[in-house]
N, C-alpha and C positions, 0 to 999 in steps of 0.2 A: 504494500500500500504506500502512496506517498505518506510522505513522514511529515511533519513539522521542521522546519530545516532544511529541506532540500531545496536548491535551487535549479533554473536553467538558464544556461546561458546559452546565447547569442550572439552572432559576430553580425554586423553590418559593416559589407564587404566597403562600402564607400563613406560611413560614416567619419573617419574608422574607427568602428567602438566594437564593444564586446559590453553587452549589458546582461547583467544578472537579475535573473525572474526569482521570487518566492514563487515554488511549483504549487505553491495551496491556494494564494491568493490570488498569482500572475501579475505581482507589484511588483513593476522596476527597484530592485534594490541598489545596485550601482551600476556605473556607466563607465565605462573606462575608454580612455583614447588609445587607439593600438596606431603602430606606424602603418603607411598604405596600403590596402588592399589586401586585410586579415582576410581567409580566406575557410579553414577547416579548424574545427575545434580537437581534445581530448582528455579526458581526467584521468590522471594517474590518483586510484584513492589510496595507496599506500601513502605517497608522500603527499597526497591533499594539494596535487599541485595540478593547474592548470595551461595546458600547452595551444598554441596559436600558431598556426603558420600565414605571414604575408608571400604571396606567391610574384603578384605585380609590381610595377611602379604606380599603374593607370591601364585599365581595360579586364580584358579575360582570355581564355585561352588561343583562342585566333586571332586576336585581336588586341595588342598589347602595346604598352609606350616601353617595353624591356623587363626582365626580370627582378623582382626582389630575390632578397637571399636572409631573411631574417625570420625569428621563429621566440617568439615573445612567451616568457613564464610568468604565470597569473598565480597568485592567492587567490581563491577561492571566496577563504572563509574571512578573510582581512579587508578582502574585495581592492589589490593593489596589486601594479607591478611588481614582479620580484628581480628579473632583468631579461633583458632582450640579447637575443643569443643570435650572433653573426654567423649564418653558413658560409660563407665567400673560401673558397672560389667555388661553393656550390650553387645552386639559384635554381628558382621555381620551385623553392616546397611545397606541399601538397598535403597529399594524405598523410595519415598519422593510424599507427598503431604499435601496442604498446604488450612485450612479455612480464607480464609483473614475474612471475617466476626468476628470470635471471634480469631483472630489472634493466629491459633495453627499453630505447624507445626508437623504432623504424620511420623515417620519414622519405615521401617520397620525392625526388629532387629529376628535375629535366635534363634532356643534354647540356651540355655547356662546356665551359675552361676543366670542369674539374676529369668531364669524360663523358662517358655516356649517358643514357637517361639511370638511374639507380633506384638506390635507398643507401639514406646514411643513417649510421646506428649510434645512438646514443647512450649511455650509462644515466638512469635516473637520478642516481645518489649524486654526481659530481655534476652531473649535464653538460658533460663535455661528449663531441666526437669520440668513437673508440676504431670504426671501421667504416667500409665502402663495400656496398653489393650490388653489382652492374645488373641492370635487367635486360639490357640491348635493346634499347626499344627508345626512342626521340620524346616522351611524354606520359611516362608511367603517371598516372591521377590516381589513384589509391589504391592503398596497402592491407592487406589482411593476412593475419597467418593463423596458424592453425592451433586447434587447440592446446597441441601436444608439444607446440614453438618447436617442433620440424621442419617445418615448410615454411614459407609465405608464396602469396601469391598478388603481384601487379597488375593490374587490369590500364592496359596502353590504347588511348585515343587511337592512334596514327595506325599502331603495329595489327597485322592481324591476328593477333594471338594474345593470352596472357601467360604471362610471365611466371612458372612455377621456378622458384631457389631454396636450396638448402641453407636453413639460415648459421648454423654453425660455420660451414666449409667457404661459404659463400658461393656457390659453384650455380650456374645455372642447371637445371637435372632435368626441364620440360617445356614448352611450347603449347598449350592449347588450342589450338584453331578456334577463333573469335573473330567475327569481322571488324576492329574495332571496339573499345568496353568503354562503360564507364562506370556506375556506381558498382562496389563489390560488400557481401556477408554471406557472414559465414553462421551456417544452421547452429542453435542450442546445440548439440551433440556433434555435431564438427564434423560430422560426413557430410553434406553438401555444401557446395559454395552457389551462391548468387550472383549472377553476375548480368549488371545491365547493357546489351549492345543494341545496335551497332554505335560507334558513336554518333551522338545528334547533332542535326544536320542547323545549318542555319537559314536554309532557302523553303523552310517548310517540306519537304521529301523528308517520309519517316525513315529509308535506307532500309537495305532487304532486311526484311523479317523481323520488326523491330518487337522487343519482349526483352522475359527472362530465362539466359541460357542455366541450368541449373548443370553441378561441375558435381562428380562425384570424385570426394579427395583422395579415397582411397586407390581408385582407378587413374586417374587424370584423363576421364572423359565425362563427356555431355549427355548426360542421360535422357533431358529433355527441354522442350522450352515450350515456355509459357509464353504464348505470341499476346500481342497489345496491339492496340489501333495505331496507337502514336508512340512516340521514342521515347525512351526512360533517361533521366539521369541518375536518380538516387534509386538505392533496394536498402531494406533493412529487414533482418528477419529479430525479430521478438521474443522474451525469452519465453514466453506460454507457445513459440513455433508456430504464429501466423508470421506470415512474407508479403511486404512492404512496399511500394512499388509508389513513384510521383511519373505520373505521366504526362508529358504536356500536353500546351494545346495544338492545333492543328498548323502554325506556325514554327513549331520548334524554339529554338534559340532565336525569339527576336524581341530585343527591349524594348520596342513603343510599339508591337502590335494589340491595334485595338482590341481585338476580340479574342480573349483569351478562356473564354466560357465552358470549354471541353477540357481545361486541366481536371485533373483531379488524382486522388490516390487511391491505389486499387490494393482490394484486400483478398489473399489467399489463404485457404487454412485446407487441413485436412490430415491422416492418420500417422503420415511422415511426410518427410521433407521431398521426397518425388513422387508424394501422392497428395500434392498438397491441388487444391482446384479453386479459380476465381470464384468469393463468394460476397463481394459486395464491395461498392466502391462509393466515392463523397466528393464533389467539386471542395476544393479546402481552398486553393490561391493560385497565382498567376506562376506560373513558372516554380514548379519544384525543383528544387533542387537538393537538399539534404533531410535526409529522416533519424530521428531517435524513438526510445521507448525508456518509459519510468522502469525500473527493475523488476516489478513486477507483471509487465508490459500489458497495462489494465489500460495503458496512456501512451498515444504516440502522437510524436511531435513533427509537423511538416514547416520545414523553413520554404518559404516560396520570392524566390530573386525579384520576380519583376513587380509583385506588389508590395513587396517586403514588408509584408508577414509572416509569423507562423502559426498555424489550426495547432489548437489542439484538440484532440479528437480521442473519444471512448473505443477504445476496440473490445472492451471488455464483450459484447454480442459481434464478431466478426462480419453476420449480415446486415445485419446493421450501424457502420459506425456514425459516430452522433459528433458532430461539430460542438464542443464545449462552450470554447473560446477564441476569439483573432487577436492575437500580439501585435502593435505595431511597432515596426523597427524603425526610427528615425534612419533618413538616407542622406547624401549629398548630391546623389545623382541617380540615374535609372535602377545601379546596382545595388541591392537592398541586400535584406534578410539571407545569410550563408548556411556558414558550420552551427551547430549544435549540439552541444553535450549536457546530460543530467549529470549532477551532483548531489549526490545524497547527503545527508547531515552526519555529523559525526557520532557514529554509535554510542 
C-alpha cells in the first residue's frame, strides 16, 4: 500500500527540475533545478539516494543542440543536491539501472570520444566510474538486467537488435533481432523481458509491427509480440505482473501536434508473462513517455512529454483502470513531464 512518506518524483525535461510529489496527497513537496535537459530518473533505496541523468544541451534524440555528459545525485528525503557527477568524455546518458547486490549503478551513454554506444558502471558507495561495457550499437536508451545481475540487456534506437552483455566479463554474449527498441522491463520473476519497438517514428508511420516484443531470458528469443495500433515508447511490467505499455497518438513523436486524443496506456495481464493478453486501456496524456508502479503496483504512474503530465491511474481492477489524478509539470518549453521514480519512506 502506499505509505505515509512516500514520494514521486519527477523530472521536467525543460524545466529543469525534478519535483517531489507526496504519493498520498500529490502535493508538490520540493522543486529542485537540475542542469539541462534531466532526462531518466532512479532510486537506489539502500543509500536513499536519488540519481538523474541530463542527456542534452537542448532538444531530444534526433534532434539535439549536442550532448550532455552529466548525471546529478538527489537527496530524496533532504529534498537537495548532493553533487553533480561529470561523465566526460562520456555523453548522452540515459537509462539507469541499478544491482543493489554488488552495489553498481549501469548507465547508458551514446557513441562518442569515449567509444562506442555503452554503459558505464558505477560503484554506489563512492559514485565514482569503476568500468566501461560496449554495447556496439550508436544509441543504446535503456538499460535493464537481470535478476540474477548476469546479464543486462540495451535496447538500441538505431541498431536492429538489442544488446545482450555479460555484466561481470563485460563481453558482448548476444544480439537479439529487434527492429529498433525502445522502452525495456523486465517481468517480476525475470524470465521475460519487455521490450518496446520499433523505434518511433516522427513523421506519424507507426514502423513495421509496432507493439511489444516479449524476450524470453532464458533463451534469448522472442517468444511473442503483442502488436498495438500505434508505436510505444515506455513498457513497464508491475510487481502484481500486469505489463505496461504508453502508446501514442497517431502522430508519433510530434511536439505541437494538435490532436493527440488516441494516446493512451494499455493494460495486459494474465496467468504468466507470455500468457499475458490486452485487457483494458485509458487515454491518460499526450505523449507517453515513461511508466512507474507504487511497490505494491495497486498504482501506476504515466509521465506524458507533450502535455506534461503524469495520470495516475488505479490498476488495482486491470479492466478497468481508473484515472485518479493529473500532475502538472511546470515546462519551459514543449518538453514537459520525463523520468519517474517512487520512493518509499523510510521503514
Amino acid at each position: 500500500m502506499i505509505r505515509t512518506g512516500d514520494q514521486l518524483a519527477v523530472v521536467s525535461q525543460s524545466g529543469p527540475t525534478v519535483t517531489l510529489f507526496d504519493a498520498v496527497s500529490h502535493e508538490a513537496r520540493t522543486v529542485l533545478t537540475l542542469p539541462a535537459e534531466p532526462h531518466e530518473l532512479l532510486f537506489d533505496p539502500e543509500h536513499r539516494k536519488l540519481y538523474c541523468t541530463s542527456t542534452y544541451h537542448a532538444g531530444y534524440y534526433d534532434e539535439n543542440d549536442g550532448r550532455n555528459h552529466l548525471l546529478t545525485v538527489i537527496d530524496p528525503d533532504a529534498g537537495e543536491i548532493v553533487e553533480v557527477l561529470d561523465l566526460s568524455p562520456e555523453h548522452g546518458p540515459h537509462g539507469l539501472a541499478l544491482d543493489p547486490v554488488r552495489r553498481l549503478l549501469y548507465v547508458s551513454v551514446e557513441a562518442g570520444p569515449a567509444g562506442p554506444g555503452g554503459v558505464v558502471v558505477l560503484d554506489t558507495e563512492t559514485r565514482r566510474v569503476v568500468r566501461r561495457i560496449d554495447t556496439l550499437a550508436p544509441g543504446p536508451h535503456w538499460f535493464a538486467i537481470g535478476a540474477d545481475g548476469i546479464l543486462g540487456y540495451a535496447t538500441n534506437k538505431e541498431a536492429p537488435y538489442v544488446t545482450v552483455v555479460e555484466l561481470a566479463t563485460g563481453v558482448l554474449v548476444d544480439k537479439i533481432a529487434v527492429p529498433g527498441s525502445e522502452g525495456i522491463s523486465l517481468s517480476p520473476d525475470g524470465s521475460t523481458l519487455a521490450v518496446a519497438a520499433p523505434k518511433a517514428a516522427h513523421n506519424g508511420e507507426p514502423g513495421k509491427e509496432p507493439g511489444v516484443r516479449l524476450i524470453d531470458t532464458r533463451t534469448g528469443t522472442i517468444v511473442r509480440t503483442l502488436p498495438t495500433e500505434r508505436a510505444l515508447l515506455a513498457v513497464h511490467w508491475t510487481a502484481t505482473g500486469l505489463l505496461l505499455a504508453g502508446e501514442l497518438g497517431p502522430g508519433g513523436v510530434v511536439f505541437d501536434q494538435a490532436d493527440r486524443r488516441d494516446a493512451r496506456l494499455l493494460v495486459w495481464a494474465g496467468p504468466s508473462p507470455t500468457g499475458v493478453e490486452l485487457v483494458g486501456s485509458l487515454p491518460v496524456g499526450a505523449g507517453p513517455l515513461t511508466l512507474t508502479s507504487s511497490p505494491d503496483g495497486e498504482r501506476a504512474y504515466q509521465a506524458s512529454i507533450f502535455s506534461s503530465t503524469v495520470g495516475v491511474v488505479d490498476v488495482t481492477v486491470p479492466t478497468t483502470p481508473t484515472l485518479v489524478e493529473t500532475l502538472s509539470i511546470p515546462r519551459a518549453s514543449q518538453a514537459g513531464a520525463h523520468g519517474l521514480a517512487y520512493i518509499p519512506a523510510v521503514a
